[in-house]
Residue frames as qw, qx, qy, qz and C-alpha x, y, z in Angstrom:
[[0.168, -0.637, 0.216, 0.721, -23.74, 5.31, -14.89],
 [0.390, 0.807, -0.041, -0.442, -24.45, 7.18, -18.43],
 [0.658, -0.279, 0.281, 0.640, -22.21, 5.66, -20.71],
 [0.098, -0.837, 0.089, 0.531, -20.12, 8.62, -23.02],
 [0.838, 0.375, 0.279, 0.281, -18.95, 8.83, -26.37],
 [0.095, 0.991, -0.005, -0.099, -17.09, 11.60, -26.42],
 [0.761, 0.315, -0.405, 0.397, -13.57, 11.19, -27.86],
 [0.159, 0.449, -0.523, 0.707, -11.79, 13.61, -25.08],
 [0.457, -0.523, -0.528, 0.489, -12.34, 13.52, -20.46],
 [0.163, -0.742, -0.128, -0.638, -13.16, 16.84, -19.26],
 [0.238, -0.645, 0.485, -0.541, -13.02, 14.96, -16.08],
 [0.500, 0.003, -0.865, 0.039, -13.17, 11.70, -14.45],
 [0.545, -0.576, 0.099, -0.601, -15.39, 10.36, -11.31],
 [0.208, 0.368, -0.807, 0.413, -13.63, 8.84, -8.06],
 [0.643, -0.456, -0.158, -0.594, -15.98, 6.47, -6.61],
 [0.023, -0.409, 0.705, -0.579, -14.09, 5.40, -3.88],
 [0.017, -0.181, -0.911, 0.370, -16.02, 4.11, -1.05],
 [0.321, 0.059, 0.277, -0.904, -19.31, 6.06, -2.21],
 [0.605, -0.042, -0.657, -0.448, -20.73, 2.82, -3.36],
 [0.398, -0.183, -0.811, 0.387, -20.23, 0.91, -0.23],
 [0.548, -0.744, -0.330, -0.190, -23.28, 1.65, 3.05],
 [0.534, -0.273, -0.243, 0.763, -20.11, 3.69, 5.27],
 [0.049, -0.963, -0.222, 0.144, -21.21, 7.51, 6.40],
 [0.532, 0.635, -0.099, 0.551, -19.32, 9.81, 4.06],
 [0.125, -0.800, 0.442, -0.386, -18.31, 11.95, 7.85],
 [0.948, -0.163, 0.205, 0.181, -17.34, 8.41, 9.33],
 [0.744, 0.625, 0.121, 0.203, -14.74, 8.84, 6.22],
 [0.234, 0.879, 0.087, 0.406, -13.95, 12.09, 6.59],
 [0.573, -0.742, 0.249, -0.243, -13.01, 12.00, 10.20],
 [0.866, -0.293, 0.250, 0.318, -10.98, 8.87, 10.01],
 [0.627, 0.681, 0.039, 0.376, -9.10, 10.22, 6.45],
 [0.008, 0.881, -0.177, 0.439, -8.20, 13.82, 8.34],
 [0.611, -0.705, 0.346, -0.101, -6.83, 11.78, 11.43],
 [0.925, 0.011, 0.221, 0.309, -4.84, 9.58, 9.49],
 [0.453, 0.674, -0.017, 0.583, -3.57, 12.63, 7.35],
 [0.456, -0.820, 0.225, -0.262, -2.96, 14.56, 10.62],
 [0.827, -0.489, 0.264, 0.084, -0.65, 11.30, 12.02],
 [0.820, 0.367, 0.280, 0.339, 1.04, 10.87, 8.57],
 [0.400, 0.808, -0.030, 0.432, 1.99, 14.12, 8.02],
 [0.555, -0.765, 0.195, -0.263, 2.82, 15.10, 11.73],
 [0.849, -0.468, 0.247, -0.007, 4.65, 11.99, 12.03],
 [0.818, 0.118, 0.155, 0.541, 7.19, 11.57, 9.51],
 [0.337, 0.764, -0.147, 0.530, 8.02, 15.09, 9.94],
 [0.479, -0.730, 0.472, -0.126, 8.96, 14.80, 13.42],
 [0.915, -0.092, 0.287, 0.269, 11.07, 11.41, 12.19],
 [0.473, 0.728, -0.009, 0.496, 12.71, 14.14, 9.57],
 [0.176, -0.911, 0.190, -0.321, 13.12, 16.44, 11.95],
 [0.840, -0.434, 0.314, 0.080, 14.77, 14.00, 14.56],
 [0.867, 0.092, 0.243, 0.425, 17.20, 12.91, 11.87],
 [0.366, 0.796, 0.057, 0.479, 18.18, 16.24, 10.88],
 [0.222, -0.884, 0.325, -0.251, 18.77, 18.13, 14.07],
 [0.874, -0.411, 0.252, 0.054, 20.49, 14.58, 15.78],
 [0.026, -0.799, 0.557, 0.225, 24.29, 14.21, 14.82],
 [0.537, -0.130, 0.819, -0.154, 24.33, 10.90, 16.06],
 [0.695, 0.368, 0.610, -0.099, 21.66, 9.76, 13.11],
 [0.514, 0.690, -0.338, -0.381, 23.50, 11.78, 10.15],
 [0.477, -0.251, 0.830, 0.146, 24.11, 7.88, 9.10],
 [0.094, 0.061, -0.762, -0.638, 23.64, 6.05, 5.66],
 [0.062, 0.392, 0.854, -0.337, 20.60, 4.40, 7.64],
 [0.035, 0.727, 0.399, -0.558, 18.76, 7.56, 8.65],
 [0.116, 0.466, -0.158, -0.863, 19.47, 9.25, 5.51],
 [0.204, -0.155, -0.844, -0.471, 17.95, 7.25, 3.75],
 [0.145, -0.523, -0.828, 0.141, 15.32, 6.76, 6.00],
 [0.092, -0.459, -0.263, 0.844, 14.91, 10.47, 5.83],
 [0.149, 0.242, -0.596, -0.751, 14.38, 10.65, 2.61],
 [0.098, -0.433, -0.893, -0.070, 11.32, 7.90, 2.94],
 [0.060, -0.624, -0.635, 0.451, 9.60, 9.97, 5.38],
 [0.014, -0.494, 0.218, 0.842, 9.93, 12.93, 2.85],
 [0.077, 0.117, -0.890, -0.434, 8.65, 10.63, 0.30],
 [0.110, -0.496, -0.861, 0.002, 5.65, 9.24, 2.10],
 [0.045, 0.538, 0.358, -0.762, 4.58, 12.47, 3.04],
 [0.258, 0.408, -0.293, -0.825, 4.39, 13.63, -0.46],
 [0.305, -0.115, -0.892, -0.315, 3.15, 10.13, -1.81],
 [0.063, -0.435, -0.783, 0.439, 0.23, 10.67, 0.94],
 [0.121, 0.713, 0.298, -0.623, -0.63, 13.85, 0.24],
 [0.103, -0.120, 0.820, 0.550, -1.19, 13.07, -3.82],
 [0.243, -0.226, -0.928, -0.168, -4.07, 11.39, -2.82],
 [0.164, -0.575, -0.785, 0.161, -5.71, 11.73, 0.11],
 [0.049, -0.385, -0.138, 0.911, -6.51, 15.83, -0.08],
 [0.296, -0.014, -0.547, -0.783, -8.13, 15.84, -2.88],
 [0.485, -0.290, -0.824, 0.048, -10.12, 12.55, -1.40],
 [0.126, -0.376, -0.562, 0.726, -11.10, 14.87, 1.63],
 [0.072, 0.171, 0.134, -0.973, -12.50, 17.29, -0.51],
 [0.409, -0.104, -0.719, -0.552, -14.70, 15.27, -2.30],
 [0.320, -0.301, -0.845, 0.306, -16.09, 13.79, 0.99],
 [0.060, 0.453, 0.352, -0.817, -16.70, 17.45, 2.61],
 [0.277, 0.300, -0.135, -0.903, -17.96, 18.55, -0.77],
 [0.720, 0.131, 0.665, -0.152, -19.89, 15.12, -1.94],
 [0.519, 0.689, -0.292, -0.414, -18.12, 15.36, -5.07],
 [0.877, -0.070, 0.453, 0.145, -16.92, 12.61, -6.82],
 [0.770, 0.547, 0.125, 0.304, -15.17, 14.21, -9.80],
 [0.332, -0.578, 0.366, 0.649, -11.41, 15.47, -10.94],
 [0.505, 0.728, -0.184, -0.426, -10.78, 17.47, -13.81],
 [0.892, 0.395, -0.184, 0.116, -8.48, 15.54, -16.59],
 [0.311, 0.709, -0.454, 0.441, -5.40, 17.65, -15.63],
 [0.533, -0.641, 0.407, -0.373, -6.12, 16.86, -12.06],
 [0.981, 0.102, 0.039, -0.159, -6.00, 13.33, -12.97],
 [0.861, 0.357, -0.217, 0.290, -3.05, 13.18, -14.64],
 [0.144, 0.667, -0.490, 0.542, -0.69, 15.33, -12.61],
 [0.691, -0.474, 0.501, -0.215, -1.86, 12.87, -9.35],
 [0.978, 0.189, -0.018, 0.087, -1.00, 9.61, -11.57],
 [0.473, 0.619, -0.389, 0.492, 2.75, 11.62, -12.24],
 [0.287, -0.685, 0.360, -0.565, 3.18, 12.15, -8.77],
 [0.887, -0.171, 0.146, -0.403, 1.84, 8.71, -7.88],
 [0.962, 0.131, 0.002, 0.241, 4.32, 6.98, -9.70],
 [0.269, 0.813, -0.276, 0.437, 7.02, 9.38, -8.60],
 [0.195, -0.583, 0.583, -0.532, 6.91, 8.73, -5.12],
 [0.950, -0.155, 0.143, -0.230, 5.74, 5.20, -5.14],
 [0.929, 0.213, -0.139, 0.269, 8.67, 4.57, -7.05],
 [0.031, 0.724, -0.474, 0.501, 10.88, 6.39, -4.71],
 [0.582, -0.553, 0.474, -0.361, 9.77, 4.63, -1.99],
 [0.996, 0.082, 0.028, 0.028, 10.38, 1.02, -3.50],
 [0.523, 0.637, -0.393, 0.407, 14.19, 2.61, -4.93],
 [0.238, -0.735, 0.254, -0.582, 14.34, 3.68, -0.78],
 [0.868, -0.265, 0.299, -0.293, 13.73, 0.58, 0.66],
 [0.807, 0.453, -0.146, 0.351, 15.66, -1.37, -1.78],
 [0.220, 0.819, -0.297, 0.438, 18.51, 1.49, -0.72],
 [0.614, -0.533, 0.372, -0.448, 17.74, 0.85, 3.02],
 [0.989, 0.111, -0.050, -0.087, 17.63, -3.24, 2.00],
 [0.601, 0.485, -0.279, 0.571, 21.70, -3.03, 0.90],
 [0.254, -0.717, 0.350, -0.546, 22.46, -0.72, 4.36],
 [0.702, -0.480, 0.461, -0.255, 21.81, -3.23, 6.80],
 [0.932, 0.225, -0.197, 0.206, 23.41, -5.95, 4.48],
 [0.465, 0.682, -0.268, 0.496, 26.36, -4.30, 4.14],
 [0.120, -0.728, 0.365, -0.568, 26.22, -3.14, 7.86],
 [0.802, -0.360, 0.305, -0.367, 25.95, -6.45, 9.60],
 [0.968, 0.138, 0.070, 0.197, 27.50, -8.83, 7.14],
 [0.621, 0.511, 0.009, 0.594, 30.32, -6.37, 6.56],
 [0.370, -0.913, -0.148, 0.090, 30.52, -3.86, 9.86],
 [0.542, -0.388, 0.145, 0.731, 34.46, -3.30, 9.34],
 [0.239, 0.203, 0.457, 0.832, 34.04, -2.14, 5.44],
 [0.039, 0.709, 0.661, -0.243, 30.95, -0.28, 6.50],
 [0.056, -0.822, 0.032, 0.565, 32.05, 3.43, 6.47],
 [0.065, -0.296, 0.659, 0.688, 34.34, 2.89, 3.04],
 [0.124, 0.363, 0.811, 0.442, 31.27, 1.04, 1.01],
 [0.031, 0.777, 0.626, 0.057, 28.46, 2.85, 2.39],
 [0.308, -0.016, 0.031, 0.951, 30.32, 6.78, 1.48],
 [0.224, 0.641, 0.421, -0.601, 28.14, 9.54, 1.52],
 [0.268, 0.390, -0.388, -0.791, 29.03, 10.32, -1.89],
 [0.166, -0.226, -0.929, -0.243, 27.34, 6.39, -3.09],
 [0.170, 0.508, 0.785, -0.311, 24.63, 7.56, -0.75],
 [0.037, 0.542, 0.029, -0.839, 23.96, 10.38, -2.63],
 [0.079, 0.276, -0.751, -0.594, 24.50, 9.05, -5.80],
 [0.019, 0.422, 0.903, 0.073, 21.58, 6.02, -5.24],
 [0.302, 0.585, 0.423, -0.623, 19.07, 8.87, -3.85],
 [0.433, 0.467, -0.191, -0.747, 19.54, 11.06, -7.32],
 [0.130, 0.226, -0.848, -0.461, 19.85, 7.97, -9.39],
 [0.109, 0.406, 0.826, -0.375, 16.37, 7.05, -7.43],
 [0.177, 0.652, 0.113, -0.729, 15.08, 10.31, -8.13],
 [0.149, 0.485, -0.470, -0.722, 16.15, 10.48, -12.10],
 [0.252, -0.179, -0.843, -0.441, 14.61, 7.41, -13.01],
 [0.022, 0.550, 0.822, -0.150, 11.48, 7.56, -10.98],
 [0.230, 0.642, 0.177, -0.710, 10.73, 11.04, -12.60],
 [0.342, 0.288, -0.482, -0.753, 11.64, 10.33, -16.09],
 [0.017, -0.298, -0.898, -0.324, 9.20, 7.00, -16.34],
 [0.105, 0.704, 0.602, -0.363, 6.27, 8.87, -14.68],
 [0.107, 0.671, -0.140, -0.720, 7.14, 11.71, -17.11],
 [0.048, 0.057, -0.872, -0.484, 7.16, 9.07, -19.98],
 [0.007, -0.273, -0.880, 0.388, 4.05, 7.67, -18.74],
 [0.207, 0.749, 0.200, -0.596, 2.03, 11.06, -18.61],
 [0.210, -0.463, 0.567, 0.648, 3.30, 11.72, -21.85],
 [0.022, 0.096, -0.822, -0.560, 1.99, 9.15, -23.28],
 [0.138, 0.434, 0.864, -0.215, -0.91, 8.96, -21.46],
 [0.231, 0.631, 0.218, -0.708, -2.09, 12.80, -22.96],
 [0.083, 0.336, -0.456, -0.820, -1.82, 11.31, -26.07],
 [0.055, -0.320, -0.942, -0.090, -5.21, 8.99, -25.33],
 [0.570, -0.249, -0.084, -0.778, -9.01, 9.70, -25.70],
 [0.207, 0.052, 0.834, -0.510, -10.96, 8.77, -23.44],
 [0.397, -0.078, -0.438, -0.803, -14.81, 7.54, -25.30],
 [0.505, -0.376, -0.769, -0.109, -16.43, 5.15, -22.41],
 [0.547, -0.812, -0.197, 0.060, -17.20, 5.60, -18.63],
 [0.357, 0.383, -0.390, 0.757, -14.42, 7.98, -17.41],
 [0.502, -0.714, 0.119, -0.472, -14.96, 6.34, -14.28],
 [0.565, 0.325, -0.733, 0.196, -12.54, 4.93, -12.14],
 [0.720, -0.551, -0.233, -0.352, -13.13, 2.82, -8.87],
 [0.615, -0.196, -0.476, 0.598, -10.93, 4.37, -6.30],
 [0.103, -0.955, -0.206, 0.185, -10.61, 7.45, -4.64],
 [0.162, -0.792, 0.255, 0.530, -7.84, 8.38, -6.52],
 [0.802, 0.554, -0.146, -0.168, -6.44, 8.02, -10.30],
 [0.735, -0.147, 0.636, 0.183, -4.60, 4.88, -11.11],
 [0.275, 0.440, -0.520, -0.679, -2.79, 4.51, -14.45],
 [0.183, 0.151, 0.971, 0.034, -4.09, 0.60, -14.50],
 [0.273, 0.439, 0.849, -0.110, -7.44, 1.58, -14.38],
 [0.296, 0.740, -0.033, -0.603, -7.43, 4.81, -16.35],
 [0.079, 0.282, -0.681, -0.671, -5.49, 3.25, -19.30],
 [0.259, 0.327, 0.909, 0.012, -8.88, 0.47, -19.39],
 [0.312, 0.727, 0.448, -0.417, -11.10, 3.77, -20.03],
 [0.080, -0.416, 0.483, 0.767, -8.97, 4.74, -23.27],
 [0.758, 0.580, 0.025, -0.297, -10.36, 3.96, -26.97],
 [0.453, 0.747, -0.449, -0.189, -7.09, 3.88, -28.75],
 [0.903, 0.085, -0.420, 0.018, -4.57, 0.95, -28.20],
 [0.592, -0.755, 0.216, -0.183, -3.08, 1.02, -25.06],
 [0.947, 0.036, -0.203, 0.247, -0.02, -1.66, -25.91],
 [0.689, 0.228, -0.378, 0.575, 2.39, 0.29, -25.51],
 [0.361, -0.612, 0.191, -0.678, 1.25, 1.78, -22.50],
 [0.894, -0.345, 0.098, -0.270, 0.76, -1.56, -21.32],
 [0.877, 0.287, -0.193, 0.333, 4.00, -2.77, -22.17],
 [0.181, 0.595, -0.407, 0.669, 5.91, 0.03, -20.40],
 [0.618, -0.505, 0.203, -0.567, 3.62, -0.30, -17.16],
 [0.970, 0.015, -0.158, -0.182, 4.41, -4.00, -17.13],
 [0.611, 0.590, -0.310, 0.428, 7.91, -3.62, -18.02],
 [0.046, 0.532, -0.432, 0.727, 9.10, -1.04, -15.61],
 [0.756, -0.461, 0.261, -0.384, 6.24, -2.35, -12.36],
 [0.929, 0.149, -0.146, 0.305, 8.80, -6.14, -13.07],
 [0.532, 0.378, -0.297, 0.697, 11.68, -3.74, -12.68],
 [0.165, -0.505, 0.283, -0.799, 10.63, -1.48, -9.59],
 [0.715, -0.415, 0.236, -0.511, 8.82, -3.76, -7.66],
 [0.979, 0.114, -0.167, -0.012, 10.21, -7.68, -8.82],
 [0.560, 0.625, -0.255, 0.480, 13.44, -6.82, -9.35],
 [0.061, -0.507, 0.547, -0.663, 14.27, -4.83, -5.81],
 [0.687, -0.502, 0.314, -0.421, 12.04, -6.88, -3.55],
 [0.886, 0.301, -0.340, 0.095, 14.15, -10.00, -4.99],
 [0.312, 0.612, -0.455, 0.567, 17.06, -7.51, -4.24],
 [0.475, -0.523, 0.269, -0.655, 15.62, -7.08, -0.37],
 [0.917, -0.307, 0.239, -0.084, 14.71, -10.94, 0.42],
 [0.775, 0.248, -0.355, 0.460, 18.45, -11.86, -0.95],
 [0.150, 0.614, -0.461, 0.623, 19.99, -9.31, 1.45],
 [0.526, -0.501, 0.404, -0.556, 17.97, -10.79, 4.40],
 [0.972, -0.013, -0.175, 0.156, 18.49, -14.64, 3.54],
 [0.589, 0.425, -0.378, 0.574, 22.82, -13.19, 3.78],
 [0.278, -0.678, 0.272, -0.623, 21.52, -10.92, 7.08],
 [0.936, -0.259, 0.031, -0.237, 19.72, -14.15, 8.56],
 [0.932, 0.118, -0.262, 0.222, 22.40, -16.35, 8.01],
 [0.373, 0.464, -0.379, 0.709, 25.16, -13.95, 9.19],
 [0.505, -0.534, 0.283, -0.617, 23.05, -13.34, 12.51],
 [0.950, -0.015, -0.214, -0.226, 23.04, -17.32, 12.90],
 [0.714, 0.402, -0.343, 0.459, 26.41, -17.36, 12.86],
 [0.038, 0.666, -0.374, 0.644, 26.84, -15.10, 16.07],
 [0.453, 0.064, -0.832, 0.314, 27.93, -16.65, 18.74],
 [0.108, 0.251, 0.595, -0.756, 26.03, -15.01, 21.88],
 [0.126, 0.629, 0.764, -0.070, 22.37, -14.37, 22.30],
 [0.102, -0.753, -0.280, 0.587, 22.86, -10.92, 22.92],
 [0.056, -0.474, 0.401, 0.782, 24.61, -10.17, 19.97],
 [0.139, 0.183, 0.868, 0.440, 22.01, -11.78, 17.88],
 [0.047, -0.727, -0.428, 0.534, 19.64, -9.49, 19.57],
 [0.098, -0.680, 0.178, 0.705, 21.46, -6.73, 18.81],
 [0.094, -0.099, 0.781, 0.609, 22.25, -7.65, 14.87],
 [0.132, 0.491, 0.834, 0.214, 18.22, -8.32, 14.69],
 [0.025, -0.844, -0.351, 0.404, 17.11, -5.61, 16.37],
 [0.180, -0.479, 0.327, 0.795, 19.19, -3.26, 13.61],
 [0.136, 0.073, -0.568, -0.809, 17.27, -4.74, 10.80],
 [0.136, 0.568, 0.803, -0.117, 13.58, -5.71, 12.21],
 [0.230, 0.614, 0.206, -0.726, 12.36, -1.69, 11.60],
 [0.013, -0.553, 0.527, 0.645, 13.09, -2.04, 8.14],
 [0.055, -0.094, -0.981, -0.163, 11.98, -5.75, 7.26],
 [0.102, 0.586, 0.736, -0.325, 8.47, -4.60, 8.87],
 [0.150, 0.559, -0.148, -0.802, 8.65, -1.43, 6.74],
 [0.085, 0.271, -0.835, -0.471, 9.48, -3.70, 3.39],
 [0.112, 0.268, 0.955, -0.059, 6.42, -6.17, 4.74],
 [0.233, 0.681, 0.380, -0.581, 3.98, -3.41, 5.06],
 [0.081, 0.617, -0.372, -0.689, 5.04, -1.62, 1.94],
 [0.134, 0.192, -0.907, -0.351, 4.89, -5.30, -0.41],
 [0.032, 0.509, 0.852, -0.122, 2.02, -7.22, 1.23],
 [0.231, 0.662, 0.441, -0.560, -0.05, -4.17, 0.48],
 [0.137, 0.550, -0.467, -0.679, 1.16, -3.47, -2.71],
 [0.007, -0.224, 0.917, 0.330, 0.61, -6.81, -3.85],
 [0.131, 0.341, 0.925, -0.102, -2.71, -7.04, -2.77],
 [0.395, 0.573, 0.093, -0.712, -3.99, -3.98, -4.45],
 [0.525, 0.411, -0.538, -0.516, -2.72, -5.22, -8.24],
 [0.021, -0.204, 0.970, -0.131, -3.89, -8.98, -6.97],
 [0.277, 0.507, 0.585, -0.569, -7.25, -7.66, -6.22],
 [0.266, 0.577, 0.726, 0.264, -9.71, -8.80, -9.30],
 [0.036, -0.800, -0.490, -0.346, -12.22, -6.38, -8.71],
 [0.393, -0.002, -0.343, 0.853, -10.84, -3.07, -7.45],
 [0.521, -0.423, -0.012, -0.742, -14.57, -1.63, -6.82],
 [0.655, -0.271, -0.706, 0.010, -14.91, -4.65, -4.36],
 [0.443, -0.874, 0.107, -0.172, -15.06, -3.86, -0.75],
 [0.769, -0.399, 0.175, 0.468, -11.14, -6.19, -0.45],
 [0.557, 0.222, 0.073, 0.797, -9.70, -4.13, -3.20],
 [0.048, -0.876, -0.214, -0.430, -10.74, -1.19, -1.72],
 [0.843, -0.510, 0.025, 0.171, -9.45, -2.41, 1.42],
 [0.846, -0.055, 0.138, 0.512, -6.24, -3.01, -0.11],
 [0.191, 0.613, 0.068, 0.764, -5.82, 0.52, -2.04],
 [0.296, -0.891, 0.112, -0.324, -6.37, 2.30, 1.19],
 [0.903, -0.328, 0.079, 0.266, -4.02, -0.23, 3.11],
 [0.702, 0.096, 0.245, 0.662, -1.05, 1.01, 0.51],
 [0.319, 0.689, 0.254, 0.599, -1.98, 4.22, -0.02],
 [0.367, -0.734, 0.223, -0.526, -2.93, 5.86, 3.36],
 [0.732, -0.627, 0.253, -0.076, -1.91, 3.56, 6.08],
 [0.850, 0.121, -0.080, 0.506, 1.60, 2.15, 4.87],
 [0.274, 0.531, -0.277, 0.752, 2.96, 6.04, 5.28],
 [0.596, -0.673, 0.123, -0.421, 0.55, 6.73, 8.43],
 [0.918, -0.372, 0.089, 0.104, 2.50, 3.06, 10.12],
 [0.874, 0.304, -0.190, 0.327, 6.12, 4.09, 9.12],
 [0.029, -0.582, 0.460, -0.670, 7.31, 6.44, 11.34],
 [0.879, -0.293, -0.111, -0.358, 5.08, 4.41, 13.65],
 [0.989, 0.053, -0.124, 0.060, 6.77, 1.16, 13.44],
 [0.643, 0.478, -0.272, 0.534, 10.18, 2.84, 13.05],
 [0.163, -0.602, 0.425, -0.656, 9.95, 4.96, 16.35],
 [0.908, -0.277, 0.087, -0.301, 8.68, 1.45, 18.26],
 [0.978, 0.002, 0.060, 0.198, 11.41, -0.73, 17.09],
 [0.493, 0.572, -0.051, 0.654, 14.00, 1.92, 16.77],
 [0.581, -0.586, -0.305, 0.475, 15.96, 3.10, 20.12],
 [0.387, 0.055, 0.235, 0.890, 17.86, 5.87, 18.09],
 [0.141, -0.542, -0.449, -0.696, 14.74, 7.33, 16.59],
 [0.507, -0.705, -0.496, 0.001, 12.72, 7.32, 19.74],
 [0.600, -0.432, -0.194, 0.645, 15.77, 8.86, 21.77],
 [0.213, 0.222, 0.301, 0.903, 16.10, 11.56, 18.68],
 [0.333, -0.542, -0.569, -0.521, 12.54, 12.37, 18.70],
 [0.325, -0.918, -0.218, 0.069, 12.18, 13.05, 22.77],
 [0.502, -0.171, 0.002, 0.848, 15.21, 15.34, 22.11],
 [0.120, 0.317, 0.543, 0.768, 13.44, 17.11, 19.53],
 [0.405, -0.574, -0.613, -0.362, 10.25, 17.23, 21.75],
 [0.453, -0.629, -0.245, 0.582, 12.06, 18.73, 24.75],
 [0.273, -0.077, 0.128, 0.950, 13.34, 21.31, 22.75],
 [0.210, -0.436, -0.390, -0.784, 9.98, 22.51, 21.76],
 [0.428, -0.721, -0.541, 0.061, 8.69, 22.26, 24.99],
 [0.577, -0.394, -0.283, 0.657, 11.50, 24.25, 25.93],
 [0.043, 0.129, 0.177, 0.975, 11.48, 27.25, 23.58],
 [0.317, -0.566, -0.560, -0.515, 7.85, 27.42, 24.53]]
């Protein structure tokens, strides 16, 4: 590639997988079926939790809110990423660029606040099952969502901010299939510290910080499930917080191995960036309707009823 001197981007070029020896409709096909299951699926897990009485619980609202989350944190990304494939383009304009990064770090950091949210639920509801209803109020649940919401819009709005106030004067090319502030801030000119200081700062606080939160609540879960005397009820007590823990695993072990991964044009960090981007939302409804008797039970309610009105 050409390098540019130009102080300003016009646009940037996503080379994704078009380095790697994989047929761009191979791609294209697997992308559109994953976006097809993703989207499809956490809106029937929405749906299920909405129409079902039974699931208007701290749990499920939260967990509603994920699937509302991943949907939009999916579909950031991988549209655009389709069209390039059908059209063998490889570029986004600047604006495009930045308004997926805002988005990106909107609903990534929702979903970490979410989980985290979820993380505290099943404490609270196993280790604590009398005080359940009085701690977990609808008005606290409410409160965490916006308080989720307000800070994961105003750093990505910081973020952008600061990022329109960089030129871009080398390759304004970045090696995923979608823009990343990591590897966009590398294509600036100007100094980047305090970009890099904030990104640092705040990824310590959204990702350290709550999954800390998450394995303390499940060392207190573990231990409190130990403690029950029967099998069955240790069952039962596990079986309330395995959907959740396998969410948290998926969601971390992929995360970690995208900003772990050296070389993010390799063929493992590539790996990894699709792993966290497109298949962590595509496997959460998934995972959650498998290990989750409620959901499942919601869901062929939901699915009779549309057979029926049909």
């Amino acid at each position: 590639m050409v390098a540019r001197n130009q102080t300003s981007a016009s646009e940037f070029l996503l080379l994704g997988f078009s380095q790697d020896s994989v047929p761009q409709p191979l791609l294209f096909g697997l992308y559109l079926s994953m976006d097809l299951v993703t989207v499809l699926g956490n809106l029937l897990i929405f749906l299920a939790i909405s129409c079902d009485s039974h699931l208007h619980t701290p749990m499920y609202f939260f967990f509603s809110n994920l699937s509302f989350a991943d949907i939009s944190f999916f579909s950031t990304m991988v549209p655009k990423m389709l069209m390039n494939i059908q059209t063998q383009s490889k570029s986004i304009s600047y604006a495009g660029c930045i308004t997926q990064m805002y988005f990106f770090m909107v609903f990534g950091g929702m979903d970490t606040f979410l989980l985290t949210g979820m993380g505290y639920d099943r404490l609270v509801a196993i280790c604590h099952p009398l005080h359940y209803p009085v701690i977990m109020n609808p008005q606290l649940c409410g409160l965490l969502v916006l308080m989720s919401w307000f800070i994961s819009l105003s750093y990505s709005l910081t973020q952008s901010l600061l990022i329109l106030q960089l030129s871009f004067c080398i390759n304004w090319v970045i090696p995923l299939f979608y823009c990343e502030l990591a590897k966009a801030l590398r294509l600036a000119c100007p100094d980047t510290l305090v970009n890099h200081v904030l990104l640092y700062i705040v990824t310590s606080l959204l990702g350290v910080i709550p999954f800390s939160g998450i394995l303390f609540s499940y060392t207190l879960i573990t231990s409190s499930i130990l403690r029950i005397p029967s099998t069955n009820g240790k069952y039962n007590a596990f079986s309330i917080g395995a959907s959740h823990l396998s969410v948290v695993s998926l969601f971390y072990g992929t995360g970690l191995g995208v900003y772990l991964s050296s070389d993010a044009s390799s063929w493992r960090g590539m790996i990894a960036s699709v792993m966290y981007t497109v298949v962590t939302p595509m496997l959460n409804p998934i995972v959650y309707t498998l290990l989750n008797r409620d959901i499942r039970r919601a869901l062929q309610t939901v699915l009779q009823r549309t057979i029926y009105v049909q």
